[in-house]
C-alpha positions in Angstrom: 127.7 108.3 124.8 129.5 104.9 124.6 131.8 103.5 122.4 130.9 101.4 119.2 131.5 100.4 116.2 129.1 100.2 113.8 128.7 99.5 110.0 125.5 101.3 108.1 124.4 100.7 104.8 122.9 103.0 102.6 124.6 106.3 103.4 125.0 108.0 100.7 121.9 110.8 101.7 118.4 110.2 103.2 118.3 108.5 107.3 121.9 106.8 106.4 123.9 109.8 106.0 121.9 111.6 108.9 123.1 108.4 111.2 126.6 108.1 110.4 127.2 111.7 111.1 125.7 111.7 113.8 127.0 108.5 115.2 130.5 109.8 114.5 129.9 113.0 116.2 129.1 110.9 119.2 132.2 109.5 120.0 131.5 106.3 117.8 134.2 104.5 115.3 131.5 104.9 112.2 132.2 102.5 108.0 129.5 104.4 106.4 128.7 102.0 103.6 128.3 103.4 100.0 128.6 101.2 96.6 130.0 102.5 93.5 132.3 105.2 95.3 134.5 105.9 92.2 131.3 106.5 90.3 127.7 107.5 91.0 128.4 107.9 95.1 131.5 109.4 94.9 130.8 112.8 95.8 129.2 111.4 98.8 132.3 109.6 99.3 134.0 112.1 99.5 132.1 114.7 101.3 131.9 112.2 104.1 135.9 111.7 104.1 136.3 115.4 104.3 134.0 116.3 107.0 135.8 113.7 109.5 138.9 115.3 108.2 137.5 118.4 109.1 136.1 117.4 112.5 138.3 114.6 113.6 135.6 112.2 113.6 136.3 108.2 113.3 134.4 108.4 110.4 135.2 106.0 107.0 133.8 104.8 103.9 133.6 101.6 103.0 132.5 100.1 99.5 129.6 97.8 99.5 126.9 96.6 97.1 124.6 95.1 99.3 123.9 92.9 96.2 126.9 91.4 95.4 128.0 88.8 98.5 132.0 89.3 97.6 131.4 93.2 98.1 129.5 92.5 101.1 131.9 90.2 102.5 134.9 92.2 101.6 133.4 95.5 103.6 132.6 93.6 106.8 136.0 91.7 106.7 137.6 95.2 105.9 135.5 96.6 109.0 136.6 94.3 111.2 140.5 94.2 110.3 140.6 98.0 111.1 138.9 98.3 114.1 139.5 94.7 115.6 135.9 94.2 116.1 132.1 94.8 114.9 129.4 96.0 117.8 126.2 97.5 115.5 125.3 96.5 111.9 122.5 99.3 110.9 120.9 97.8 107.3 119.7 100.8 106.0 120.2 100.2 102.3 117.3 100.1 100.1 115.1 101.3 97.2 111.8 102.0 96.3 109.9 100.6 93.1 107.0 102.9 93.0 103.3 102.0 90.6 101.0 99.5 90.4 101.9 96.3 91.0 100.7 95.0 87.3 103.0 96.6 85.5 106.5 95.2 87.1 107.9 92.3 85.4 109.1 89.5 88.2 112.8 90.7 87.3 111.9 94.1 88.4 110.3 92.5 91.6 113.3 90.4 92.2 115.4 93.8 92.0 113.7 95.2 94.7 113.5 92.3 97.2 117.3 92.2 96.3 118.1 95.5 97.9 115.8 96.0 100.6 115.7 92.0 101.8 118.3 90.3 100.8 120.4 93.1 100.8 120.3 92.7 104.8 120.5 89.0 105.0 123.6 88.7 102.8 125.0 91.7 105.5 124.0 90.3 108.4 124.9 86.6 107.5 128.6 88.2 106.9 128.6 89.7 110.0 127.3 87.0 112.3 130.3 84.9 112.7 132.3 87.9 113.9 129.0 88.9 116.2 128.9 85.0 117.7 133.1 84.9 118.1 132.5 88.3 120.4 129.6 87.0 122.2 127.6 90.0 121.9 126.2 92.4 118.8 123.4 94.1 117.7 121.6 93.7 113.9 119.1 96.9 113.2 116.7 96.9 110.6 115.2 100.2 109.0 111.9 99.2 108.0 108.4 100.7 107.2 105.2 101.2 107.9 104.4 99.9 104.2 105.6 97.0 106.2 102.5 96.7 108.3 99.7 98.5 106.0 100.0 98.0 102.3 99.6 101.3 100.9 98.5 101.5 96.8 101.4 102.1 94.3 103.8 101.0 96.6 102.9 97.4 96.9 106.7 95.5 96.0 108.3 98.2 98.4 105.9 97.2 101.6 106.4 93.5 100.4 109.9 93.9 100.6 110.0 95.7 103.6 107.0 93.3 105.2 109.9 90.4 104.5 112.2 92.2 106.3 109.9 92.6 109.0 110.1 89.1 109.1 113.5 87.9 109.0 114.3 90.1 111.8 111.4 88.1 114.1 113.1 85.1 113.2 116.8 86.7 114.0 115.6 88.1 116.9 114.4 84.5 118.3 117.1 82.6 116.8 120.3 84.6 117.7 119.3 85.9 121.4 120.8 82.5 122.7 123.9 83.7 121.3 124.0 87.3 122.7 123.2 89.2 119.7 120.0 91.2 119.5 118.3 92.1 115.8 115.7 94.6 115.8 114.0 96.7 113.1 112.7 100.3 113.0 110.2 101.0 111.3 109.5 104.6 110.0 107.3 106.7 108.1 107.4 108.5 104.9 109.6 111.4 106.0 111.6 113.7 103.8 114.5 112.2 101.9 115.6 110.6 98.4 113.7 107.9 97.9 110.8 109.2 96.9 112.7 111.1 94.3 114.8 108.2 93.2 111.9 105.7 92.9 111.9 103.3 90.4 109.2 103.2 87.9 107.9 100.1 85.7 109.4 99.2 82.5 106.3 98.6 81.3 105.1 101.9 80.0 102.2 99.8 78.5 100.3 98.5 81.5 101.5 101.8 83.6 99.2 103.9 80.9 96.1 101.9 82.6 96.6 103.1 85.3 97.8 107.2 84.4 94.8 109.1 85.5 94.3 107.3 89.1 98.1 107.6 89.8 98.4 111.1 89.1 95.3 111.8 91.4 97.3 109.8 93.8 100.2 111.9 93.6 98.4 115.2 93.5 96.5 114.2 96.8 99.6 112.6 98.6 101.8 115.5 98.0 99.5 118.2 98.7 98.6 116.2 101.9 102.0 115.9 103.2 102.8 119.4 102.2 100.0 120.5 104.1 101.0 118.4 106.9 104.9 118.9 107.1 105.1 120.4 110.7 103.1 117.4 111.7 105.0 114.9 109.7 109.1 116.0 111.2 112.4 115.5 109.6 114.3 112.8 108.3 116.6 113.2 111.6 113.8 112.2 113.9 114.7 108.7 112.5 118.3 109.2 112.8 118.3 110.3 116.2 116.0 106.7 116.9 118.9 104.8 115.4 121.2 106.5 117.2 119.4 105.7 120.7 119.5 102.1 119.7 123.0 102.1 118.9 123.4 103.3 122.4 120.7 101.3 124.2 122.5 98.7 126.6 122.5 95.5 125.5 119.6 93.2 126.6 117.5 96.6 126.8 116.9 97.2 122.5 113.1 97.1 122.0 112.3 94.4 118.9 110.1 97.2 117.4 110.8 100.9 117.2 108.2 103.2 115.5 108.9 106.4 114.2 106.1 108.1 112.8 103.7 111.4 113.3 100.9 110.7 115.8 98.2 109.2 114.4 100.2 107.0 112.7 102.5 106.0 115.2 99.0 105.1 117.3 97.7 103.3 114.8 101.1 100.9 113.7 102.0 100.8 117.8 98.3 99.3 118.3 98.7 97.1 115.4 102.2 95.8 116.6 100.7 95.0 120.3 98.3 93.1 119.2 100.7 90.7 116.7 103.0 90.5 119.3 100.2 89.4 121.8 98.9 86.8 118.8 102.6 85.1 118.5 102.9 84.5 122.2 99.4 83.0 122.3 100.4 80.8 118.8 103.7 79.9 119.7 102.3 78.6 123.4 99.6 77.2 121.7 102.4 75.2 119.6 104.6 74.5 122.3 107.1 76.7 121.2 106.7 79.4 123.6 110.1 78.8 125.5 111.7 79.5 122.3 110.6 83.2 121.8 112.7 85.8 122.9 111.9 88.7 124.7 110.2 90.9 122.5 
């Protein structure tokens, strides 16, 4: 166990609330990060103050709206006034517009990059100058494996999460120089909300078109993972990965950590060695090799 502090997003249930207990548990000074505390997320608010009440944990809730740049900015400046400093940003907000891709208006589209993208680049950009003053940090991404392989329905969400795959690359080259390490984890559809709380289209028009092969979808993906859920795991599978890259030493955090049942995991972790592989031999080819980091 060490000795961090560490801001997560999104913590209201699902892999968020899994980490921040069990980060706390750990030894670890834990903001778990929840917007609208007086209102929807207040019970979650205050089941989380309770419990390190109850168990003496450095455990406490911050309000952010991942969203809104003043909230963000507010939290991490809050964060870093009551503990002195800022070690582990985990962005683990996000949301899931579920149906065909047809029927979302470009608003609707915009909504979900906002959460699940942008969401961790307005964090992250409020956390760096804190990160670069210390000399040292750590930015994780939760991700997906919609990320790497588009599945149907789901297209915005892996386009969203496919752009955070991205940004973190680019983090992950651009701040090593300064001692900070970004990193994504990208997991697979285990158990938790957001499946439940996905958004559907608000166009019940051009969602009608498509009725009949989404119900067949959702017959066939629910009876597959029910079928499969000792195979699949829990949601704390996921947690416990964040939790060991909270921990890993510094220099030692992997770019890419998979979480996924077997033949999954074999297929994404073949897929990532081989990009990684491509994007040393393009950036050589370029000229830009000496400016990749370690992956």
């Amino acid at each position: 166990m060490s000795d961090s502090t560490v801001l997560v997003t999104g913590t209201s249930t699902g892999f968020g609330r899994l980490t921040v207990e069990a980060l706390a548990r750990r030894g670890h000074q834990v903001f778990a990060g929840l917007r609208d505390v007086t209102g929807r997320n207040e019970r979650a608010a205050a089941e989380l103050t309770a419990l390190a009440g109850a168990q003496g944990l450095r455990l406490r809730v911050v309000e952010i709206d991942v969203t809104d740049q003043d909230s963000v900015e507010r939290a991490v400046r809050e964060v870093t006034e009551a503990a002195g400093r800022l070690d582990v940003v985990v962005n683990n907000a996000g949301m899931n517009f579920a149906g065909p891709v047809e029927a979302y208006t470009a608003a609707e589209a915009h909504r979900q990059f906002d959460v699940n993208t942008l969401g961790a680049l307005r964090v992250n950009n409020a956390a760096l100058p804190y990160l670069r003053a210390q000399g040292h940090g750590a930015l994780i991404q939760v991700g997906s494996l919609a990320g790497w392989l588009t599945p149907p329905f789901n297209g915005l969400y892996a386009a969203s999460k496919a752009a955070l795959r991205s940004l973190t690359e680019a983090w992950h080259h651009e701040l090593a120089p300064y001692g900070i390490e970004a990193v994504i984890l990208d997991a697979a559809a285990y158990p938790t909300n957001i499946g439940v709380n996905a958004a559907m289209p608000a166009d019940h028009q051009r969602m009608a078109l498509y009725g009949e092969t989404m119900t067949r979808f959702v017959t066939d993906l629910v009876a597959r993972t029910t079928a499969a859920a000792a195979t699949i795991g829990e949601a704390s599978q996921v947690s416990d990965a964040l939790v060991a890259l909270v921990e890993t030493p510094h220099g030692k955090r992997p770019l890419q950590t998979l979480v996924a049942p077997p033949a999954q995991y074999a297929a994404v972790h073949a897929l990532q060695e081989q990009a990684n592989a491509a994007a040393r031999i393009v950036a050589d080819d370029m000229g830009i090799g000496a400016y990749l980091a370690a992956r």
